[in-house]
C-alpha positions in Angstrom: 12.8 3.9 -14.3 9.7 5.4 -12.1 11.7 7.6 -9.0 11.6 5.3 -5.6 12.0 6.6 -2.2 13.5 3.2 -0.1 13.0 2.5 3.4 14.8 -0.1 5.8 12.6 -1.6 8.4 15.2 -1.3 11.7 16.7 -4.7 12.9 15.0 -6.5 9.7 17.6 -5.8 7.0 16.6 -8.6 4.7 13.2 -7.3 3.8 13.5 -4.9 1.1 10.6 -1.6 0.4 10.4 0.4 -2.1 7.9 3.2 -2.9 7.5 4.8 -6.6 6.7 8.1 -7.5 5.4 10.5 -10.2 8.7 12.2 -10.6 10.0 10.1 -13.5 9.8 7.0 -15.7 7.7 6.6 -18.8 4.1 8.1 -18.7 5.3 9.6 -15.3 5.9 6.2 -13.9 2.4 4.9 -13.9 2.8 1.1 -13.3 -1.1 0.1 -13.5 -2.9 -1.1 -16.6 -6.2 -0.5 -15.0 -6.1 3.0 -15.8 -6.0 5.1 -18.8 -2.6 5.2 -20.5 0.3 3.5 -22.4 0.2 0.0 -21.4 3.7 0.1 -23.5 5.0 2.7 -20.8 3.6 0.4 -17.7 5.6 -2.8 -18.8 8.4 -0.7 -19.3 8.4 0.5 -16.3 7.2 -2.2 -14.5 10.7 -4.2 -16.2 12.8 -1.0 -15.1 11.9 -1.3 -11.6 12.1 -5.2 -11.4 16.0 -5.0 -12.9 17.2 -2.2 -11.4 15.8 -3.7 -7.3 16.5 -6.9 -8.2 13.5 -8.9 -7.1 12.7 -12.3 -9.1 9.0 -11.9 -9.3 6.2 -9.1 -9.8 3.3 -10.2 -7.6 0.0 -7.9 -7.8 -3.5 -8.3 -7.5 -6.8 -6.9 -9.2 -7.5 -4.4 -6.2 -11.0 -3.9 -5.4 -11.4 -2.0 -2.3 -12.1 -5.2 0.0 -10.7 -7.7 3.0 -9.8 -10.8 1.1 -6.0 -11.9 1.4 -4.1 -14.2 -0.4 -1.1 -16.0 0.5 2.4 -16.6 -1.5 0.8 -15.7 -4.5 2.4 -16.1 -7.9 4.4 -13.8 -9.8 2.2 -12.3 -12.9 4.4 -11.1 -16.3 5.2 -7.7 -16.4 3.3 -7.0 -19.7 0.2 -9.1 -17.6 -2.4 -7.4 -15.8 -3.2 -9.0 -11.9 -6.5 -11.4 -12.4 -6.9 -12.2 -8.2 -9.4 -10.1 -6.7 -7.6 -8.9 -3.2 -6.8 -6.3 -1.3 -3.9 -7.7 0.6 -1.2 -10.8 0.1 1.8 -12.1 1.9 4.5 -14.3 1.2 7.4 -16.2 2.8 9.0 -16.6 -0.6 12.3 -14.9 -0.9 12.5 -12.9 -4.1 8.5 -12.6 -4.4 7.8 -8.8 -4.7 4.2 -8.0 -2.9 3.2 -5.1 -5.3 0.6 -2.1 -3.7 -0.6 0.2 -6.3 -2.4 3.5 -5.5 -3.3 6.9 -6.2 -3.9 8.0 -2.5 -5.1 5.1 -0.7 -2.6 3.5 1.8 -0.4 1.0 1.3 0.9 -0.4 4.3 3.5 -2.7 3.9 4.4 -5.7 6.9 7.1 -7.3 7.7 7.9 -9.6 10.8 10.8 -9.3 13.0 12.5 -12.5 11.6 12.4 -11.1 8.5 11.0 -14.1 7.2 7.5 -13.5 6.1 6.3 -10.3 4.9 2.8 -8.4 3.6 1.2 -5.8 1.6 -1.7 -4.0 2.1 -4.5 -1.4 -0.1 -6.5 0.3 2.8 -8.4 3.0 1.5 -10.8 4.7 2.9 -13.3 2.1 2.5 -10.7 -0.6 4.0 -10.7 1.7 6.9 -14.3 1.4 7.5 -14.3 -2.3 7.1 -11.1 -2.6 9.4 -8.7 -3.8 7.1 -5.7 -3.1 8.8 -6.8 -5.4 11.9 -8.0 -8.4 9.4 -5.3 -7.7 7.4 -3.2 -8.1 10.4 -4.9 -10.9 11.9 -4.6 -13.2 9.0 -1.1 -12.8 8.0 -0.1 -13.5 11.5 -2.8 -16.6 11.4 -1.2 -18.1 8.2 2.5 -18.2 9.4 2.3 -18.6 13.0 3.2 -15.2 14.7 2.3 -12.7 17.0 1.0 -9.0 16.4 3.5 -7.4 18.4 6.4 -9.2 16.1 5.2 -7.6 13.2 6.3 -4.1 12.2 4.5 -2.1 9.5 5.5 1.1 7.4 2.2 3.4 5.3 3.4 4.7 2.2 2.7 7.9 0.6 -1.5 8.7 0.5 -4.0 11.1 1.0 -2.7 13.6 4.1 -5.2 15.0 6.5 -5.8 18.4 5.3 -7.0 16.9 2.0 -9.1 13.7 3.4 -12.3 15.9 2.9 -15.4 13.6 3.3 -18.5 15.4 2.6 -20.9 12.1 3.5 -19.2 11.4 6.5 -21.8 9.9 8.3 -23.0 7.8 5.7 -19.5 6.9 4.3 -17.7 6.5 7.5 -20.3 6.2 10.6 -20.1 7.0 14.7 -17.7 4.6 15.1 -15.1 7.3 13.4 -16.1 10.1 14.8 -12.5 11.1 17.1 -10.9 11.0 13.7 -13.5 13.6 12.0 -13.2 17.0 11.8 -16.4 18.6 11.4 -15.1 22.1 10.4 -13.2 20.8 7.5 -15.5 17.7 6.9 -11.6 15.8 6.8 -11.1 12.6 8.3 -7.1 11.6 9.9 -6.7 8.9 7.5 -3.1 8.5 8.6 -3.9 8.8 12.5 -7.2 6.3 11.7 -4.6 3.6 10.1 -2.5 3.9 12.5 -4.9 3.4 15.1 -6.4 0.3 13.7 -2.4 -1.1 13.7 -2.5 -0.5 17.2 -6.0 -2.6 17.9 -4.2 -5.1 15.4 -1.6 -5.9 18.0 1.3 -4.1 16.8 3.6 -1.9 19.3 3.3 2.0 18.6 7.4 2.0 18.3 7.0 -0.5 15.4 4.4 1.9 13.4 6.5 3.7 10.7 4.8 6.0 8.0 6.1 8.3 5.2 4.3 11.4 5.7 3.7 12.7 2.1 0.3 13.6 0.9 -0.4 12.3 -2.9 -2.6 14.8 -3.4 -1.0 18.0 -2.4 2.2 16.9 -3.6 2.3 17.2 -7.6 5.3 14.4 -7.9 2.7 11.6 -7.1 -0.3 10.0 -8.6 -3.4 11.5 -7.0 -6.5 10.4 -7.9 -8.5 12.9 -6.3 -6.1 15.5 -7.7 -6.4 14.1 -11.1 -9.4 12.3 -11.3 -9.7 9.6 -14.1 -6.1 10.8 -15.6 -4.2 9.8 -12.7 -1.8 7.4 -13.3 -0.6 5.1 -10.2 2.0 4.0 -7.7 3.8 1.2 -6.7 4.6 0.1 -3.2 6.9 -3.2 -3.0 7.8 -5.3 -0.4 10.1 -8.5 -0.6 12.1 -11.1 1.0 15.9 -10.7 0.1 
């Protein structure tokens, strides 16, 4: 089974999250079919890590670097590749697992206080520029009735500062971005920039967690920009007990 590193949202001990990494499992615990590899190794690990947490269903979507969300979507076979275009889902189905996969974008993961309703998120850096995180936001809390500042979020492992070097800045990114630019290294805060947005979602600074673990400087997970087309990918899971 693909290596996971666990994390408890405090007060909300019914909403499980899990985040894999490149430390073990079969073809280094890729988990995506979209990239080159042994689609034998994905479905075995995807099976691994579905037994061994204990989740019902595998929910994940054809990610394509956009806004569009979709609600209590249905679980796809592990040996099945995702079909829904998305970037984002949520549920209120226990058992459902939301499934995130990178290779140093950010996943950030939701869940509200209740415990009841919970949210996945792929913001990379071009969600960022399209303010993902607030729509993201927004239309979870929309769907199911709640309030930004009862929602508490986590960002997985992703691209760290020092290595968020954008050379097209201005064209990529825009004035709007500027305080997260620096222009001597060309790098942009992604995790300060993500966080930020959280905060213009509605959510409270106190209920902002993040796992500060750069994919590409650190060799035990998949980094795209590291590895270029060889790089394998990541899961981040999130699910209703």
């Amino acid at each position: 089974m693909p290596a996971v590193i666990p994390f408890v949202f405090p007060g909300v001990p019914n909403v499980r999250v899990a985040f894999t990494t490149a430390q073990s499992g079969a073809d280094r615990g890729n988990i995506a079919y979209s990239v080159p590899g042994d689609p034998v190794a994905v479905r075995a690990n995807r099976i691994s890590l579905q037994e061994r947490l204990g989740f019902a269903g595998w929910c994940s979507l054809k990610q394509v670097h956009g806004d569009r969300m979709v609600f209590d979507p249905e679980p796809v076979a592990p040996e099945d590749a995702p079909t829904t275009e998305a970037d984002g889902s949520a549920t209120s189905i226990s058992g459902r697992a939301l499934v995130v996969t990178t290779a140093d974008c950010q996943p950030i993961l939701l869940a509200h206080e209740s415990g009841r309703f919970v949210a996945g998120l792929h913001v990379g850096w071009r969600g960022n520029v399209l303010k993902f995180p607030q729509k993201g936001v927004a239309a979870f809390c929309a769907r199911y009735g709640l309030q930004p500042c009862e929602v508490l979020a986590v960002r997985g492992p992703s691209l760290g500062p020092a290595a968020s070097q954008f050379t097209n800045f201005d064209t990529e990114f825009g004035e709007g971005f500027r305080e997260f630019f620096d222009p001597v290294t060309q790098t942009v805060n992604l995790w300060r920039l993500a966080a930020a947005q959280l905060c213009e979602a509605g959510l409270l600074p106190e209920r902002i967690f993040s796992l500060d673990l750069c994919t590409c400087s650190l060799k035990e997970f998949h980094s795209y920009r590291r590895d270029k087309a060889q790089s394998g990918r990541q899961a981040s899971l999130i699910w209703i007990e």
